[in-house]
N, C-alpha and C positions, 0 to 999 in steps of 0.2 A: 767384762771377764770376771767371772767368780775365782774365790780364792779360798783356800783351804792348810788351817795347819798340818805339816808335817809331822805325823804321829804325838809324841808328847813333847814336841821341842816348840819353840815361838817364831816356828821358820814359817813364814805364809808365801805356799806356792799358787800357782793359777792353775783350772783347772785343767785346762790344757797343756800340756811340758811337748816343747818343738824339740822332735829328734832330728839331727844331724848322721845317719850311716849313708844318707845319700850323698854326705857335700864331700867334692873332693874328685867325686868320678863319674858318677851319673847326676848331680847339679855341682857346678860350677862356681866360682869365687865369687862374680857378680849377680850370677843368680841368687846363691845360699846370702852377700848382702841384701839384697832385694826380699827373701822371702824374711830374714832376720829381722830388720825393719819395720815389716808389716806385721810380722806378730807382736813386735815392743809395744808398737801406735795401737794396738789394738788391745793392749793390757797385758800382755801375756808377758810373765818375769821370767819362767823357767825354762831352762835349754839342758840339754842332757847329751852327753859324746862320751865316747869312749877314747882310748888312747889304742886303739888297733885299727881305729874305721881310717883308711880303706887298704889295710893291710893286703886286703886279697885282690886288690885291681892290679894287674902286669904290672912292674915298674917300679910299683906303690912300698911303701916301710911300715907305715903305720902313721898313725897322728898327723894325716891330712885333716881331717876335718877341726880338731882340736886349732890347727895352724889356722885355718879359717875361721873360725868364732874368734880368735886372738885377735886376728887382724881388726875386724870388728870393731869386738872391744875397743882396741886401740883407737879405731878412725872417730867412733861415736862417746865413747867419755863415756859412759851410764852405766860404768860396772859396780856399783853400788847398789844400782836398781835392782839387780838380775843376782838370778839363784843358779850359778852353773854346778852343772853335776859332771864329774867324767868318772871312768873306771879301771879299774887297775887287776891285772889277774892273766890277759894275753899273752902268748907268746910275741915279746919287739925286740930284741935280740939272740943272737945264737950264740949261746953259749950256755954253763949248765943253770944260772940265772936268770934265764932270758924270759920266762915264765913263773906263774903261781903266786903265792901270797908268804913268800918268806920276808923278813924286815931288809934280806940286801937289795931284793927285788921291790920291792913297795919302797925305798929311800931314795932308789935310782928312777924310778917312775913317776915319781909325786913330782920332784924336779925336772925333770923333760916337759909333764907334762903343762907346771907352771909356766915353763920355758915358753913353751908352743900359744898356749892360752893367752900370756904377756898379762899376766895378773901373780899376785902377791898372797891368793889363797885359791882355795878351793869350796865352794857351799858346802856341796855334798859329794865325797869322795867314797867310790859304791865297788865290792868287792865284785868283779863282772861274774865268778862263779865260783864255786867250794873249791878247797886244793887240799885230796887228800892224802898229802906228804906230810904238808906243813900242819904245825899244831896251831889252832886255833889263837890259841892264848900267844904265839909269837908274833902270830897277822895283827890280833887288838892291842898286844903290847906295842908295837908299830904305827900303828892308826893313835893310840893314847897320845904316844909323842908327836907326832903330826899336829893333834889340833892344842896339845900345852905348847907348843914352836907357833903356832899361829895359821899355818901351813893349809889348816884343812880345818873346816868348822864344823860338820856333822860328817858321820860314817854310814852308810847302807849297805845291804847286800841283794845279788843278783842270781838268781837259778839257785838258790839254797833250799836243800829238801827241809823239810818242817825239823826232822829231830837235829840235823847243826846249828838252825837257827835256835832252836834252844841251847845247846850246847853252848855257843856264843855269848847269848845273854847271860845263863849260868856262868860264865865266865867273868865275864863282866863287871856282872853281880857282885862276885864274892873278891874280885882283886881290883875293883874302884876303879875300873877303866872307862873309859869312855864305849858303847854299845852301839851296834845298829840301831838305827833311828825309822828305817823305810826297807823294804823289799820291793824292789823290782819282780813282776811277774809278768809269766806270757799269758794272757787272759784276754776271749772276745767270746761274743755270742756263741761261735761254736767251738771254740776252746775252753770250756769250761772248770771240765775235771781235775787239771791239775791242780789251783788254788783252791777249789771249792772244799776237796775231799777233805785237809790236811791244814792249806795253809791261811786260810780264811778265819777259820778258829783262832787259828793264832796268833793272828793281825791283831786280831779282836783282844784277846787276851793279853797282849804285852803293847797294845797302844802303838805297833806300828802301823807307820805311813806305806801307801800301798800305789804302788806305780804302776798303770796295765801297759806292757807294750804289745805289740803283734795286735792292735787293736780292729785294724783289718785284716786280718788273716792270711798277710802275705798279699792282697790285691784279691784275695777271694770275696769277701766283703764289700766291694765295691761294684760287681755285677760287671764287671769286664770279661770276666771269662765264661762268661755264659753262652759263647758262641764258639769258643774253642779250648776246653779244657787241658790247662796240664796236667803229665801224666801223673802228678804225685797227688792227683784229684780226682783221677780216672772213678768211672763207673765200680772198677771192681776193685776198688780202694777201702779198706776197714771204715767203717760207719759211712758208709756213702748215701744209705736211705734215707739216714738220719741228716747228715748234711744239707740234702734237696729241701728237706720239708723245712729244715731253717731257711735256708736261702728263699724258699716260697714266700715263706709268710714275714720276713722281712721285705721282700719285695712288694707285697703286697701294701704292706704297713707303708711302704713310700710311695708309691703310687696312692693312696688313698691321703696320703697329706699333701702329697705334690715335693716332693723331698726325696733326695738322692738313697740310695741303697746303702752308701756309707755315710751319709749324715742320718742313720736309724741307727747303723752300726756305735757310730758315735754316741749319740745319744744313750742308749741302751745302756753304755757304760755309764756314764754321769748321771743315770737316773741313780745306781747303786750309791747308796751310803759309805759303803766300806772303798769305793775308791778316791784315795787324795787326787793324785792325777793320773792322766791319759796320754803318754808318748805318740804325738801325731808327726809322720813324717812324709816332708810334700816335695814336689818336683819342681814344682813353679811355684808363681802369687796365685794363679788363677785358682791353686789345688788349694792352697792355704784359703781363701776365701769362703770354697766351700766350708771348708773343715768350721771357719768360724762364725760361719752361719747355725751353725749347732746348737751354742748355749742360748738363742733367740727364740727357743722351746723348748717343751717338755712332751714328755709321751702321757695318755692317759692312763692312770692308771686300770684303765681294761685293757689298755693297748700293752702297756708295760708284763703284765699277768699275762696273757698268752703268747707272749715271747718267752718270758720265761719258761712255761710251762712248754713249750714245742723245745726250747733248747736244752731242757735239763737234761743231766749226764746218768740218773739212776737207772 
């Protein structure tokens, strides 16, 4: 497993980061140990959750899956090893608190979330998206005392358009707080334009650590639905042309190496420079397997140039 500093801090993550929004309701306690396991034995240090997943299954509160890595944690000892990241920002209680990035809601949260995890910190504690009530400078004065408490070792943000995440650092900056260190973003082959337009530069420019999730496209990337598409993929769906002819020429590319449609997907991503890691999120060991067949190549760079070129957003 390759490993990568976290934008300008000394955090070295793997390049693959194992999401968790499946454990809890669609993989299971035994399963999500079994797939946790096999990515540690395989090198992989990083795990990423949220404190909402799986809020939305019947039943469910939120911080199932959190509750599952904890356990973990707890059975296997190696939490020294390991870089957990969760996030803070959902709606987990009802009341006028129960959401956002204010310090009553971020104080109440960090500790549930410790709670649940059965650890004493947090790696990387990532804002899950903007909250525009709250003033910024209250969320990082929040985050500031978290990691001087000990509580939380680096801060990120999630879904932040380009000009807050300046706003943020500008904050930062001038009142010696502790800053975002990483952005999470939704980025694959044919999601491109959001990061590229706007926030790509920007990564660039302030030395953030750069997390792609959605790295399959919701399962479109994997060539399963090429037999029955949903409808929010339909034919007559905004860039649908342009979709076909990536999905083409990725398929092709794997069929001519002999490699999965989403191990190109994969790859594709870690060939870019600008990304630290890749939120891969699997059902079983047998999906994790594939996934970790991936870093065992690279694309050529002829093969890498006309993916990019058939995917770009201009």
């Amino acid at each position: 497993m390759e490993y990568r500093t976290l934008g300008r801090t000394g955090l070295r993550v793997s390049r693959m980061c194992l999401g968790s929004v499946q454990f809890g309701w669609q993989v299971h306690q035994q399963t999500a140990f079994d797939i946790l396991d096999e990515f540690v034995a395989s090198g992989g240090n990083f795990i990423d959750t949220a404190n909402i997943y799986s809020i939305w299954h019947p039943g469910h509160r939120g911080g199932e899956a959190e509750t599952i890595i904890g356990r973990w944690l707890r059975t296997r000892g190696r939490r020294d090893e390991l870089i957990v990241a969760t996030k803070v920002g959902g709606r987990m209680w009802e009341d006028a608190h129960g959401e956002g990035l204010s310090r009553k809601h971020i104080m109440r949260a960090v500790e549930d979330s410790l709670r649940r995890l059965q650890t004493d910190y947090i790696d990387l504690y990532q804002a899950q998206w903007f909250d525009p009530v709250t003033p910024i400078e209250e969320t990082l004065r929040a985050f500031d005392d978290l990691v001087c408490q000990g509580k939380v070792r680096y801060v990120g943000a999630c879904n932040f358009p380009a000009w807050r995440v300046v706003r943020a650092l500008w904050s930062s900056d001038v009142n010696h707080w502790v800053r975002f260190e990483s952005l999470q973003v939704h980025y694959n082959i044919v999601h491109r334009e959001e990061y590229e337009r706007e926030l790509q530069e920007l990564c660039r420019e302030h030395d953030l650590g750069v997390i792609a999730y959605g790295s399959l496209g919701g399962g479109l990337l994997t060539g399963k639905y090429e037999q029955r598409t949903p409808a929010r993929w339909s034919a007559k769906s905004q860039g649908a042309e342009r979709r076909d002819q990536i999905m083409a020429h990725v398929r092709a590319v794997a069929e001519a190496r002999g490699v999965s449609m989403a191990q190109v997907a994969l790859r594709w991503l870690l060939d870019h420079a600008d990304i630290t890691s890749v939120i891969v999120s699997v059902g079983s060991v047998e999906e994790l397997h594939e996934v970790l067949r991936v870093p065992e190549w690279t694309l050529a760079p002829a093969e890498l140039e006309a993916l990019d070129e058939i995917s770009a957003w201009q």
